[in-house]
GUMAR-882597 format. One record per residue (C-alpha): residue number from 1; residue in three letters; y, z, x. Coordinates in nm, 4 decimals. Example, Ala and Ser with C-alpha at 12.3 -4.5 7.8 and 13.67 -1.06 7.14 Angstrom:
BEGIN
<r 1,ALA,<-0.4500,0.7800,1.2300>>,
<r 2,SER,<-0.1060,0.7140,1.3670>>,
This chain:
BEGIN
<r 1,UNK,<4.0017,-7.4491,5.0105>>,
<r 2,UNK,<3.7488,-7.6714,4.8543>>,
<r 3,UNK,<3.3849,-7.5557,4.6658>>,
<r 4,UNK,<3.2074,-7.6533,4.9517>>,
<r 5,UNK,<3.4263,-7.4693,5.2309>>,
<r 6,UNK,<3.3968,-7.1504,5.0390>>,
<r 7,UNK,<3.0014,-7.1934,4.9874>>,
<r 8,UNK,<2.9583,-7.2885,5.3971>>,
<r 9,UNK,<3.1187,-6.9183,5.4776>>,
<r 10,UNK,<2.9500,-6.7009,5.1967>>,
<r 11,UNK,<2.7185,-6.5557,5.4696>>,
<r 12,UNK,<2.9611,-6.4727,5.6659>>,
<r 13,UNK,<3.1721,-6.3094,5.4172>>,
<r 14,UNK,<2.8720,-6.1367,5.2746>>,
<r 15,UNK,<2.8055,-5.9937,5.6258>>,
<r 16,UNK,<3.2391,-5.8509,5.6391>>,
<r 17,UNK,<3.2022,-5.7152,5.3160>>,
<r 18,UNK,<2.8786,-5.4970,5.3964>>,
<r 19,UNK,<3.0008,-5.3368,5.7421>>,
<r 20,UNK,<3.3116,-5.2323,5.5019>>,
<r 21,UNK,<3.0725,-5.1374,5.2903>>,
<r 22,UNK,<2.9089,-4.9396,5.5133>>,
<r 23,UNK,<3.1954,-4.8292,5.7138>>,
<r 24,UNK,<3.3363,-4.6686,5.3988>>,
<r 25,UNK,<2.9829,-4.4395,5.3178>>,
<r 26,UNK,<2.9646,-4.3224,5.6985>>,
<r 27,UNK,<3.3956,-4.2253,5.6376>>,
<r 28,UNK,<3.2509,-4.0447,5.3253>>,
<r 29,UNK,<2.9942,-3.8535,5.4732>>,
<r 30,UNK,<3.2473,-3.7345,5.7508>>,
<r 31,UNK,<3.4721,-3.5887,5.4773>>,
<r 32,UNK,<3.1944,-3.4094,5.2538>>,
<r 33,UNK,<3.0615,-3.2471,5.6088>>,
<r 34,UNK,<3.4285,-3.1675,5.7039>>,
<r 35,UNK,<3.5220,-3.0101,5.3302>>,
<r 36,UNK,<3.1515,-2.8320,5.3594>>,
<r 37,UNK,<3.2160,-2.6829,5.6447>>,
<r 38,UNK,<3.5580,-2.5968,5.5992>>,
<r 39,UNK,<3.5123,-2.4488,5.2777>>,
<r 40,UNK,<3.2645,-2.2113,5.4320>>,
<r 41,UNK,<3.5084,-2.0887,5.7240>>,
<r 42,UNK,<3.8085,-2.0336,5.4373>>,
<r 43,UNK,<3.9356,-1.7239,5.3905>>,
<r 44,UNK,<3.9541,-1.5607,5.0448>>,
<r 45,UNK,<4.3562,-1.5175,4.9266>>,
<r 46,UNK,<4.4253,-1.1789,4.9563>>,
<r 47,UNK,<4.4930,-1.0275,4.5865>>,
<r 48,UNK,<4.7899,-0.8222,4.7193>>,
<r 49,UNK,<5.1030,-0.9948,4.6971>>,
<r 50,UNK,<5.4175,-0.9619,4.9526>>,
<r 51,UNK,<5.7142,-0.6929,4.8611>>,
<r 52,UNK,<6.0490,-0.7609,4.9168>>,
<r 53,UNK,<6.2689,-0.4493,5.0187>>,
<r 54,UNK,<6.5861,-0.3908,5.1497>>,
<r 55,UNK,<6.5559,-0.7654,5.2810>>,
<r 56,UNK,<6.2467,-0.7370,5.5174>>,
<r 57,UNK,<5.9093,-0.8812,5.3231>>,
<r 58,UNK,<5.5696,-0.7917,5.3981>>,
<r 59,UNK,<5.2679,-1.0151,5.3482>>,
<r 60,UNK,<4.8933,-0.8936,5.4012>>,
<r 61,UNK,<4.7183,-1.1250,5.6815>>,
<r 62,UNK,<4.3631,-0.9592,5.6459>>,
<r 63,UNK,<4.2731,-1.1905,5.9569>>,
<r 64,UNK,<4.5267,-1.0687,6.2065>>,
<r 65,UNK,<4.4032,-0.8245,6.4475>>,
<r 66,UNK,<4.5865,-0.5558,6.6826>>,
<r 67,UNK,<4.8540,-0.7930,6.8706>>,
<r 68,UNK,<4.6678,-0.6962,7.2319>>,
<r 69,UNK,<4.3696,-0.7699,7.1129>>,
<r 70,UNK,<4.2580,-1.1776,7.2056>>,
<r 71,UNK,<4.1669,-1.3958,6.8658>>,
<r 72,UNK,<3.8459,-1.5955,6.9106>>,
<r 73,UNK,<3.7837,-1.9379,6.7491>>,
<r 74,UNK,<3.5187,-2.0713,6.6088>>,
<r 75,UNK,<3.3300,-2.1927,6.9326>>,
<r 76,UNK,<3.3627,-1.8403,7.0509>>,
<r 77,UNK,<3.6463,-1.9485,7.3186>>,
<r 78,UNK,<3.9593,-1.7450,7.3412>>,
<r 79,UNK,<4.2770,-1.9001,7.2049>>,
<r 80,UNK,<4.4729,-1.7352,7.5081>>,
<r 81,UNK,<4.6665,-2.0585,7.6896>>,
<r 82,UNK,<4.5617,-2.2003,8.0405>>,
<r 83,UNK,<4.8646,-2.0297,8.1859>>,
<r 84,UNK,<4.8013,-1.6831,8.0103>>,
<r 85,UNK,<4.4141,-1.6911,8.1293>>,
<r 86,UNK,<4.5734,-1.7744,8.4700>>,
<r 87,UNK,<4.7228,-1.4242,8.4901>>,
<r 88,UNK,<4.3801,-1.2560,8.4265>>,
<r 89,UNK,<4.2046,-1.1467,8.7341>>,
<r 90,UNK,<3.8508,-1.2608,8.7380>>,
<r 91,UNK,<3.6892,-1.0250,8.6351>>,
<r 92,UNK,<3.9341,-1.0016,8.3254>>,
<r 93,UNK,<3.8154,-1.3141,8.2599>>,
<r 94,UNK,<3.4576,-1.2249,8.2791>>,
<r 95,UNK,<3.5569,-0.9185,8.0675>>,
<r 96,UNK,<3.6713,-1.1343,7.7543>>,
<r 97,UNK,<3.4074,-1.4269,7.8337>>,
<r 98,UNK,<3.1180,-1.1592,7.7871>>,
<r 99,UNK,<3.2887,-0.9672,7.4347>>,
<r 100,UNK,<3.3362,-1.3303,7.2966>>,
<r 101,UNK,<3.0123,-1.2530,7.0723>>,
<r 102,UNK,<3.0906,-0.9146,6.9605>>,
<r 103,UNK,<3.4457,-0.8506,6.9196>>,
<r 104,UNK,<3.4855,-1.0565,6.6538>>,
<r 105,UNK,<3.2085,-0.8002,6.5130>>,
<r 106,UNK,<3.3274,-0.5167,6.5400>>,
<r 107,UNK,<3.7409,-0.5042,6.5436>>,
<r 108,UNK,<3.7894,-0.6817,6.1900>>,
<r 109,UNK,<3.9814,-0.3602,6.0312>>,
<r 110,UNK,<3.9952,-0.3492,5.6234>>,
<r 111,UNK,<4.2834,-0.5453,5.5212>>,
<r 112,UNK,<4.5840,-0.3737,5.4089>>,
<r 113,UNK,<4.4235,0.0079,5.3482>>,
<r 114,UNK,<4.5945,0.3063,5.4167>>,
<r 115,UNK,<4.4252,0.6143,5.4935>>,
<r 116,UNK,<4.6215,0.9116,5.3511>>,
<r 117,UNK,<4.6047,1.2088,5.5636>>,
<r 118,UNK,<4.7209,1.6167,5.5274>>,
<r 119,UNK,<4.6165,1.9193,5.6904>>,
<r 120,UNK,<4.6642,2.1923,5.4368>>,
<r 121,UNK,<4.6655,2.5990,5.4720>>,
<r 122,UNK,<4.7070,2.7833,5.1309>>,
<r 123,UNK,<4.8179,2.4824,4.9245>>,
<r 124,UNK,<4.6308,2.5954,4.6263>>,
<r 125,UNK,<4.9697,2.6070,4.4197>>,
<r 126,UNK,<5.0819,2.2714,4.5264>>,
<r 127,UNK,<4.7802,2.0546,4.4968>>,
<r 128,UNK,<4.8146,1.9504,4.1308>>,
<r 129,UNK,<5.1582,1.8233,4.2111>>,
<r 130,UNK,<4.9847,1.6357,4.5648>>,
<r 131,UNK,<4.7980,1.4220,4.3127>>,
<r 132,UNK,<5.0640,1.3664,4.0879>>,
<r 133,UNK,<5.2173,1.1833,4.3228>>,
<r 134,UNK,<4.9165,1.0325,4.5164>>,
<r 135,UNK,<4.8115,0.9058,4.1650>>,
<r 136,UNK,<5.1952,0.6862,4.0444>>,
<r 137,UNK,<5.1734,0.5295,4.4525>>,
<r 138,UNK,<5.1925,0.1320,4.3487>>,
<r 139,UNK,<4.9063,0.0515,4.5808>>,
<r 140,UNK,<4.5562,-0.0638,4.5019>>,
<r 141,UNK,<4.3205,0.2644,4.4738>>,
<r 142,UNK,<4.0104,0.0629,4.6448>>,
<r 143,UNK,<4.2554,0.0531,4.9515>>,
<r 144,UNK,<4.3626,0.4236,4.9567>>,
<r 145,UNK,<4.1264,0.6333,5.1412>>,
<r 146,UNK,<4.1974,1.0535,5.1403>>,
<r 147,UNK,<4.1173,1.3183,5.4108>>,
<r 148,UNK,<4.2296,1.6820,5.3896>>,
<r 149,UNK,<4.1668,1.9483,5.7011>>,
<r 150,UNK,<4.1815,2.2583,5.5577>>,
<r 151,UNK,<4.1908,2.5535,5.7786>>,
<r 152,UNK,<4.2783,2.9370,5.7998>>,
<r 153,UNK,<4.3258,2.9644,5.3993>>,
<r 154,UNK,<4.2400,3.2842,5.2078>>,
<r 155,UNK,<4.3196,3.0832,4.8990>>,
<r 156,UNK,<4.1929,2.8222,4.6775>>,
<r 157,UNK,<4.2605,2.5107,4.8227>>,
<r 158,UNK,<3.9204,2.4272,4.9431>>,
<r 159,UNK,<3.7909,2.5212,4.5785>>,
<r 160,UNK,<4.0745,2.2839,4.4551>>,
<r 161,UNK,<4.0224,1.9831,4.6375>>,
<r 162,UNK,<3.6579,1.9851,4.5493>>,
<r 163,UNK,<3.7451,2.0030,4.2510>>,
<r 164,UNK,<3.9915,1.7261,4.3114>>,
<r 165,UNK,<3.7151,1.5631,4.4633>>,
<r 166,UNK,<3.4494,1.5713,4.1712>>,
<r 167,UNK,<3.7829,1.4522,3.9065>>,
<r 168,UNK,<3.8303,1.1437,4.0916>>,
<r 169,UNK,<3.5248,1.0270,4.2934>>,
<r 170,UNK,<3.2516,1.1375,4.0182>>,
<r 171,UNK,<3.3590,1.2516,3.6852>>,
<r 172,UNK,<3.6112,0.9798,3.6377>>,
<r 173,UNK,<3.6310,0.5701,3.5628>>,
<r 174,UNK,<3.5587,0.3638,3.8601>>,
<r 175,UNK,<3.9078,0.2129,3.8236>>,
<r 176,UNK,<4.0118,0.6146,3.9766>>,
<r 177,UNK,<3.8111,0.6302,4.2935>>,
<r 178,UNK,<3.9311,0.6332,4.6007>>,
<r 179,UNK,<3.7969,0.4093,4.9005>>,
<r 180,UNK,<3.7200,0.7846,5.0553>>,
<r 181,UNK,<3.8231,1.1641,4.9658>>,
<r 182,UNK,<3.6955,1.3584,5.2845>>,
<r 183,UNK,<3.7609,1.7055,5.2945>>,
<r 184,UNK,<3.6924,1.8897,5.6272>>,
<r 185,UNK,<3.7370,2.2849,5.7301>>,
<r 186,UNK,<3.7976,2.3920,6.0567>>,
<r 187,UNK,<3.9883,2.7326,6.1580>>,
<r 188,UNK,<4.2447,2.7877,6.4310>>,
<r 189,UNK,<4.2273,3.1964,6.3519>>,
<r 190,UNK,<4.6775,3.1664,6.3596>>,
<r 191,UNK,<4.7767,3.3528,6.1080>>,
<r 192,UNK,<5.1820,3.3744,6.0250>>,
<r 193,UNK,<5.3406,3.5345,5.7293>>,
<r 194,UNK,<5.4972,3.2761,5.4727>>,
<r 195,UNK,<5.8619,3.4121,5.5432>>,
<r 196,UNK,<5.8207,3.3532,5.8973>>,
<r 197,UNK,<5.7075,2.9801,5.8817>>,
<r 198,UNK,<6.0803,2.8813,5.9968>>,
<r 199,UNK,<6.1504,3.1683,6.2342>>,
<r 200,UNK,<6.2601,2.9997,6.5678>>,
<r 201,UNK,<6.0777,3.2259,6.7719>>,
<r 202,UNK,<5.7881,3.1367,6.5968>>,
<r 203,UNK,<5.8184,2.7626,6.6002>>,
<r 204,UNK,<5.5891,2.6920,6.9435>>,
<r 205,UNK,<5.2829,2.8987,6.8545>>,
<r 206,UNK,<5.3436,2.7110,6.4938>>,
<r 207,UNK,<5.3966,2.3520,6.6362>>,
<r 208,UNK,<5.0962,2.3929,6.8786>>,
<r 209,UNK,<4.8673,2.4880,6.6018>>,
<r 210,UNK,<4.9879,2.2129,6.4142>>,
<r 211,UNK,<4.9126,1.9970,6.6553>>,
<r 212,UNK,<4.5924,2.0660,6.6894>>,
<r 213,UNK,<4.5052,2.0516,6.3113>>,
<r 214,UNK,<4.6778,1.6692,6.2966>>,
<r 215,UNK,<4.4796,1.6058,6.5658>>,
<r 216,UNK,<4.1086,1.7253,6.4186>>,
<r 217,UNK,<4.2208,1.5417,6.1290>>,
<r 218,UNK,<4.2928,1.2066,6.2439>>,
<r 219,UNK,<4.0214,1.1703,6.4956>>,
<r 220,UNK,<3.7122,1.2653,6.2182>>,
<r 221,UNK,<3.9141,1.0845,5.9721>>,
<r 222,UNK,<4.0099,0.7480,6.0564>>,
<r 223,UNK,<3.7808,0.4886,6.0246>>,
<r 224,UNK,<3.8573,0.0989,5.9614>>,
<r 225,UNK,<4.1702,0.1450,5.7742>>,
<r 226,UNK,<4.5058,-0.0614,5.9053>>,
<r 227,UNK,<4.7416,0.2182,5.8131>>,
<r 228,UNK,<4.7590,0.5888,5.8220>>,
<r 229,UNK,<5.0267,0.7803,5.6212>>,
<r 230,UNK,<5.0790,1.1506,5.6565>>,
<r 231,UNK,<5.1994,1.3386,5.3773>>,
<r 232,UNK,<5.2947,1.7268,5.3409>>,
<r 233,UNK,<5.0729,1.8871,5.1046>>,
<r 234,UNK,<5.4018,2.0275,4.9376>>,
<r 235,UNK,<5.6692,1.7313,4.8277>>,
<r 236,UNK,<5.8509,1.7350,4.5491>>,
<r 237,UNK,<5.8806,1.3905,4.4997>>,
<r 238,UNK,<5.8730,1.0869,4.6477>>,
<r 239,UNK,<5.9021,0.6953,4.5343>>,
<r 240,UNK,<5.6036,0.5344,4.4171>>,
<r 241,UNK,<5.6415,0.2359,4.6135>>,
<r 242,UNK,<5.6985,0.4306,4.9178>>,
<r 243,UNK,<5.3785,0.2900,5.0850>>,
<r 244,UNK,<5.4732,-0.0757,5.0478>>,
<r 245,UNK,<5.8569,-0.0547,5.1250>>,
<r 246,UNK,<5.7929,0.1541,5.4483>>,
<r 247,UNK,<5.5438,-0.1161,5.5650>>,
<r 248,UNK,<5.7898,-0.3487,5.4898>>,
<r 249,UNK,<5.9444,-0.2715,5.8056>>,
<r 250,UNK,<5.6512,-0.3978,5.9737>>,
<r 251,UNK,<5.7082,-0.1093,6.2371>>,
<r 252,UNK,<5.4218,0.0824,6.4207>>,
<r 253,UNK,<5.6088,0.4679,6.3344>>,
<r 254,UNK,<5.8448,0.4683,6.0348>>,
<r 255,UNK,<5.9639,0.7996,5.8309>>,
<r 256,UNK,<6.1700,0.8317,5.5294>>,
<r 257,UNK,<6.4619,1.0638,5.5166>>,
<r 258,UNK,<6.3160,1.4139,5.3690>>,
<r 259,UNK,<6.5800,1.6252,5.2025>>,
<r 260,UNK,<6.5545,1.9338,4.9575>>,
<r 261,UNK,<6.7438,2.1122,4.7337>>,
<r 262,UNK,<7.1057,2.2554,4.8551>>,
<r 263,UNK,<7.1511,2.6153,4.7604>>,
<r 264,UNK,<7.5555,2.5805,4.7657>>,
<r 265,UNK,<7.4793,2.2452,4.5055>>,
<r 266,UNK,<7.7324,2.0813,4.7237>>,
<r 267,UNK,<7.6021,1.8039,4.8184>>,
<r 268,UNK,<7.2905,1.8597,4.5637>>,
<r 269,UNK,<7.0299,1.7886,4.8632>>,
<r 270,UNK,<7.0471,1.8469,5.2529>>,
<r 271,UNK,<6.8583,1.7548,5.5011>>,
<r 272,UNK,<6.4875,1.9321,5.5370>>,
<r 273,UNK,<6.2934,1.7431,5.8031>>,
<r 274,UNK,<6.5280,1.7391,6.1053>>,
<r 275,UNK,<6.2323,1.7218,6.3342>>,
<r 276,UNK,<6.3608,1.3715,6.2868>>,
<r 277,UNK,<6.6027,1.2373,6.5387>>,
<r 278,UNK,<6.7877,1.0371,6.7980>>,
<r 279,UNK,<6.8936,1.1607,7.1646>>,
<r 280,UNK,<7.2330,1.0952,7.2113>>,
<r 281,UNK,<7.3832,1.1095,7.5507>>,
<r 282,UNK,<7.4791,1.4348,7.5265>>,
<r 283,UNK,<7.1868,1.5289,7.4185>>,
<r 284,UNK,<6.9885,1.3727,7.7491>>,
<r 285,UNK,<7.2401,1.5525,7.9568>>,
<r 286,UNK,<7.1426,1.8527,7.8083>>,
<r 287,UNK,<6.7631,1.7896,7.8920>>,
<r 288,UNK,<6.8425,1.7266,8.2431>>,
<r 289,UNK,<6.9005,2.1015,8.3057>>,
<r 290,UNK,<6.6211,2.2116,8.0942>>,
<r 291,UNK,<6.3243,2.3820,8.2904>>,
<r 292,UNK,<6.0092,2.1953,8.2648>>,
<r 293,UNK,<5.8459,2.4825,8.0640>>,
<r 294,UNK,<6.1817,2.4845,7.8164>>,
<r 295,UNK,<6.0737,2.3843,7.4327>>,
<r 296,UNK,<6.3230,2.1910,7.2344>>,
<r 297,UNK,<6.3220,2.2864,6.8577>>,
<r 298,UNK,<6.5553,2.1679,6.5527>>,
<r 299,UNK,<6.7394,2.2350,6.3099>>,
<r 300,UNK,<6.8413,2.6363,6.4109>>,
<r 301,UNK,<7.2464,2.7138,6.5292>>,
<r 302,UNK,<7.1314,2.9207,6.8559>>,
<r 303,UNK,<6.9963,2.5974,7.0129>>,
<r 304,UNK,<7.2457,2.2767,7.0117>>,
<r 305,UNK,<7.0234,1.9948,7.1222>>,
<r 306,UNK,<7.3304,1.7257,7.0527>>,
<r 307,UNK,<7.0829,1.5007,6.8979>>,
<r 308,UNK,<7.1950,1.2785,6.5887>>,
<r 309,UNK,<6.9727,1.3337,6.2717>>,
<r 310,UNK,<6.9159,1.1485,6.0155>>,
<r 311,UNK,<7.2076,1.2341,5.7823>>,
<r 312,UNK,<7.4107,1.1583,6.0871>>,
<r 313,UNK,<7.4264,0.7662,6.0113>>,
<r 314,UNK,<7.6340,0.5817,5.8451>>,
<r 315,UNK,<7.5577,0.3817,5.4970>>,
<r 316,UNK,<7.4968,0.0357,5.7565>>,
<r 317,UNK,<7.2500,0.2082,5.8873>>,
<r 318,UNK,<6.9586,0.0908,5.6903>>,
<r 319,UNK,<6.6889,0.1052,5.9542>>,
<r 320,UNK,<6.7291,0.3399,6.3142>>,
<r 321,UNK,<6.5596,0.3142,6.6009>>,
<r 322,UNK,<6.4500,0.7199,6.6711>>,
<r 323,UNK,<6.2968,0.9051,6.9494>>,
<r 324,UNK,<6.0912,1.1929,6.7155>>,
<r 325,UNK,<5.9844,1.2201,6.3273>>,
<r 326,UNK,<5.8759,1.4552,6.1868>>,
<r 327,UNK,<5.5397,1.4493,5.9530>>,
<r 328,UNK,<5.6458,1.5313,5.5897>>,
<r 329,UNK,<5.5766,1.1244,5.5109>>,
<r 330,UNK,<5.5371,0.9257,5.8395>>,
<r 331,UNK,<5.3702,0.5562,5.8109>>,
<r 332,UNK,<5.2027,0.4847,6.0975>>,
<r 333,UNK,<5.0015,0.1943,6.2532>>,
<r 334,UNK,<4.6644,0.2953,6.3228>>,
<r 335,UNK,<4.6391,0.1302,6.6018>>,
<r 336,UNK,<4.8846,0.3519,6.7295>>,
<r 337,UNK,<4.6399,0.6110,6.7501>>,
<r 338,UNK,<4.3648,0.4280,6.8307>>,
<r 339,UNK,<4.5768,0.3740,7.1273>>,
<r 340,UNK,<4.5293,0.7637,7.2162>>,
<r 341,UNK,<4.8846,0.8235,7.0650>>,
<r 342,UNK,<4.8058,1.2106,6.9554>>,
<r 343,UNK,<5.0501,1.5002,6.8775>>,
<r 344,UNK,<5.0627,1.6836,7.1981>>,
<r 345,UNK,<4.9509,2.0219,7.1951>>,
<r 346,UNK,<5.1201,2.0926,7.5011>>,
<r 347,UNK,<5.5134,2.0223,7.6102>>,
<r 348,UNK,<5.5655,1.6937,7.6739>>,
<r 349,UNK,<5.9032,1.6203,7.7688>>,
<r 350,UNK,<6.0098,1.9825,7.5666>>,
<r 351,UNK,<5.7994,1.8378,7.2546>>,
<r 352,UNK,<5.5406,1.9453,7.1042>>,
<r 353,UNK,<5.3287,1.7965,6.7730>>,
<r 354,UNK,<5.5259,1.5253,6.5498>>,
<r 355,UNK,<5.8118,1.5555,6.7643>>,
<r 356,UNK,<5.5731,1.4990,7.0787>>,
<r 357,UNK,<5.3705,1.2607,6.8572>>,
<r 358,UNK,<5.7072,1.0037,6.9035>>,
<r 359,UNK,<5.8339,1.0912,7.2436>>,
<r 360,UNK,<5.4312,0.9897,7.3746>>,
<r 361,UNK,<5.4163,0.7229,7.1644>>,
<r 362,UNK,<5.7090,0.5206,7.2790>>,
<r 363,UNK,<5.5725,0.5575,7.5624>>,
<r 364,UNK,<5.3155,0.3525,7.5311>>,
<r 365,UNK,<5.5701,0.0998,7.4337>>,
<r 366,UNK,<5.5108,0.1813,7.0416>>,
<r 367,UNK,<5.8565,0.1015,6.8132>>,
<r 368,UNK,<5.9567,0.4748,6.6492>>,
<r 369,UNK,<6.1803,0.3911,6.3326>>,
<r 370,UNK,<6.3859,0.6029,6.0516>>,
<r 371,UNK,<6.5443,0.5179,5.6846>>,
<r 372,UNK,<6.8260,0.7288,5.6873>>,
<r 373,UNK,<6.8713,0.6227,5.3135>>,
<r 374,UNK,<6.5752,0.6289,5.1795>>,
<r 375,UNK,<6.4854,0.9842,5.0580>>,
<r 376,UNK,<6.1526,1.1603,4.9739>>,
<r 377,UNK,<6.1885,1.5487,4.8854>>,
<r 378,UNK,<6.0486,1.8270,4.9822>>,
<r 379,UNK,<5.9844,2.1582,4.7621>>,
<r 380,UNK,<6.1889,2.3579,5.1013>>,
């Protein structure tokens, strides 16, 4: 191309050159918006690492919500599909259209906290041990929150976890507190003689009481935490990853295997908790003949319920699908009683309390899960 070509089509070229020009600022501008605004909407990475046990890992999503519950987007529209908004009546519809604004609000629970809860009656000589324990759990303390029920004690405990209370929340480094340590008092007037805890005669006026206690407890306790564990105030011992190898699971009930000391030292620990179980099919043909007003209790030789327990498995049995736990350390979703999964204070199907607390539960289509192999112990 010759001098006088190139100098003829400068304008035009000087024209090509500034739309690029131009083209490229505007492209620019788009991607500093975009990376403004998305660096606004972005989640912080949650501090909390994923375990890994037994093979199953669990990761903290502090976005999820409850898995009934619809997610929103940023334009306030659901996320549910054409075809799943299709199944909605109208008014369904006109249901979720008219939350949009607030649920996002007001259902965010706090990621990953557990809220710790025991009802406790004369504990006073097994509290020091309660926070032995609480203190080696391999969870972060800004996520654990505490609530005790105390009720019908002539004791100390009270007196104790007040003190308990002052050590951790006031008198002590931030690094000790607690998200929460609630203590609460309210009597049921049942009063039973230590050395008849365990009589079987005994066991429904016990179990309802119980019942009711749990229930007091969890309903002024629980607040926005994701989990609720519920310990006896008297283990012996249990692992101090407990919290994060249970959730692991990922199930909405899950208990360890409890076991205490065996007197005969043969095997060195048996079974304590055997509120924990499976029916079998003996077991449900033994139920059909029951009376409606007939209560089922374990663990005692003049009643054979035919259920299998956890010692019953066999060492492939890692994880069991169960239909009632008992409460010496039971992990439980919380939305599972936000759900108005309660222990029963009444019979329901022969149950009553923890027992009751799983039969109602998977009910309301709620998984109900044991670790036959995975002990915590109890003081018995």
């Amino acid at each position: 191309m010759t001098v006088n070509a190139l100098s003829a089509r400068t304008p035009v070229v000087k024209v090509a050159i500034g739309l690029v020009c131009g083209l490229l600022v505007l492209l620019s501008l788009q991607y500093l918006s975009d990376s403004s605004s998305f660096s606004i909407i972005q989640e912080p990475v949650s501090e909390i690492k994923y375990i890994h046990a037994l093979g199953y890992d669990y990761q903290p999503q502090p976005k999820d919500k409850p898995h009934w519950i619809p997610k929103l987007i940023s334009n306030g529209k659901s996320n549910w599909t054409t075809s799943e908004l299709d199944s909605f009546s109208d008014e369904s519809r006109k249901v979720l259209m008219s939350n949009k604004d607030v649920l996002p609000q007001t259902l965010d629970p706090d990621s990953d906290s557990i809220l710790i809860l025991t009802p406790m009656k004369n504990s006073a000589g097994y509290i020091t041990k309660y926070f032995e324990l609480v203190e080696r759990l391999e969870y972060p303390r800004d996520k654990i929150s505490l609530a005790f029920l105390v009720s019908d004690s002539t004791d100390d405990t009270q007196h104790l976890l007040i003190k308990m209370q002052k050590k951790y929340q006031e008198e002590g480094p931030k690094e000790m507190q607690f998200k929460r340590f609630n203590i609460f008092q309210q009597d049921f007037f049942y009063a039973l003689p230590h050395d008849q805890r365990h009589s079987p005669d005994k066991q429904r006026e016990r179990r309802i009481v119980m019942a009711r206690a749990r229930n007091y407890l969890w309903t002024r306790a629980l607040e926005d935490e994701q989990w609720v564990v519920w310990i006896d105030g008297d283990l012996a011992s249990y692992p101090s990853t407990i919290v994060r190898d249970l959730m692991a699971y990922d199930k909405d009930v899950i208990v360890p295997n409890c076991m205490f000391p065996n007197q005969n030292g043969n095997p060195p620990y048996r079974v304590y908790d055997f509120n924990a179980w499976q029916e079998t099919p003996e077991s449900l043909a033994m139920i059909e003949k029951l009376k409606d007003d007939d209560f089922l209790v374990e663990g005692y030789d003049s009643l054979k319920t035919y259920r299998k327990h956890l010692d019953d498995f066999g060492e492939k049995d890692i994880l069991v699908p169960l239909d009632g736990v008992g409460g010496t350390f039971t992990l439980v979703k919380a939305h599972v009683h936000r759900s108005g999964v309660g222990f029963p204070a009444w019979l329901f199907q022969h149950q009553v309390e923890t027992e009751g607390f799983a039969k109602l539960a998977k009910v309301h289509g709620f998984g109900v899960y044991g670790l036959p192999h995975y002990n915590v112990h109890h003081t018995g």
